[in-house]
N, C-alpha and C positions, 0 to 999 in steps of 0.2 A: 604727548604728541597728538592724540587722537583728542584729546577734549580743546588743543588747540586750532582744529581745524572743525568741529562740533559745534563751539560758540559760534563762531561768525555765521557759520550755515543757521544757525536756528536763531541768530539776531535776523538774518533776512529772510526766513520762514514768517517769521511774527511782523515785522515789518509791511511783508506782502500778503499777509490773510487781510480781505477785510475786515475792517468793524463793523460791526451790526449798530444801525444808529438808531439813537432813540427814537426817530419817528416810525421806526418799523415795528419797535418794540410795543407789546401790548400792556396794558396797565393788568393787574390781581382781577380786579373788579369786570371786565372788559372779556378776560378768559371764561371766569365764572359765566359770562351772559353769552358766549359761546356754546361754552360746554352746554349750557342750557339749549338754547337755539338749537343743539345737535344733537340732545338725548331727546328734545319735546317738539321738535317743529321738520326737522330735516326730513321728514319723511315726505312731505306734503312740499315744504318751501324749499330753495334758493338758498339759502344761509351766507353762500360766497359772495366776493364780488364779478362771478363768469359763468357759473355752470343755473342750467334752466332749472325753475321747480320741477320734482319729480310729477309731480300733480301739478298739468299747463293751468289750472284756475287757481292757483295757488300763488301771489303775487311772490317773485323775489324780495328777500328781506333787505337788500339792496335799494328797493326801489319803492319803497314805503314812507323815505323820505321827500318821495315827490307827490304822494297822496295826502299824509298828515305830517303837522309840524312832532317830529318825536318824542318830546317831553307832552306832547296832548295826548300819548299814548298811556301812559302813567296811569289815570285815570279808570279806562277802559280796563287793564290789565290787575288793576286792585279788584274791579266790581266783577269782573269777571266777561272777556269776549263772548260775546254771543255770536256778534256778525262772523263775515267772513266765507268762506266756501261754506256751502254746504256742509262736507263731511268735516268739520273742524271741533274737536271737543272744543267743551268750555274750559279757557283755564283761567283760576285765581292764583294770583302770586301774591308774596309778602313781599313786603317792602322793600328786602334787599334782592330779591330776585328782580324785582321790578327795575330797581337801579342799577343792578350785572347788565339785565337785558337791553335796557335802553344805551348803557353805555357801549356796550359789544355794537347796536345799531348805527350809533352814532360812528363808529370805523369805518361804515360802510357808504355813508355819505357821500 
């Protein structure tokens, strides 16, 4: 009796959650250039698409795609950033750091 009234309740449980669609969804590579972004930059930058740099000379990472094309970032980010605020370390990444991060920016578009 009880699992006869049980199914139908939990066919329209599942019916009415939504699905999370794939364009919400993040890629492996995409996290990775997050989690980067949030253990190496958050302090200073923006990382989201809403909330202000902690540091106001600190561009949001949001808004870097209207500075440089983001694949010209590649580059800079092998040789290692100099520019930038003032208080900014220098960071050198490998190649797949390079490629998490630029991808995780490229969401932010």
């Amino acid at each position: 009796m009880i699992g006869r009234i049980l199914a139908p309740l939990a066919l329209m449980l599942i019916t009415l959650t939504p699905a999370v669609t794939p364009a919400l969804a993040i890629s492996p590579d995409e996290q990775r250039g997050k989690t980067f972004a949030l253990t190496n930059c958050a302090r200073c930058h923006a990382i989201d698409r809403v909330s202000p740099s902690p540091l106001p000379i600190a561009p949001p990472f949001r808004e870097l795609h209207k500075r440089y094309p983001i694949e010209s970032l590649a580059e800079s980010l092998a040789e290692g950033i100099q520019t930038g605020h003032p208080t900014m370390p220098e960071f050198r990444l490998d190649p797949d750091q390079i490629h998490d991060l630029l991808a995780y920016l490229k969401t932010l578009e």
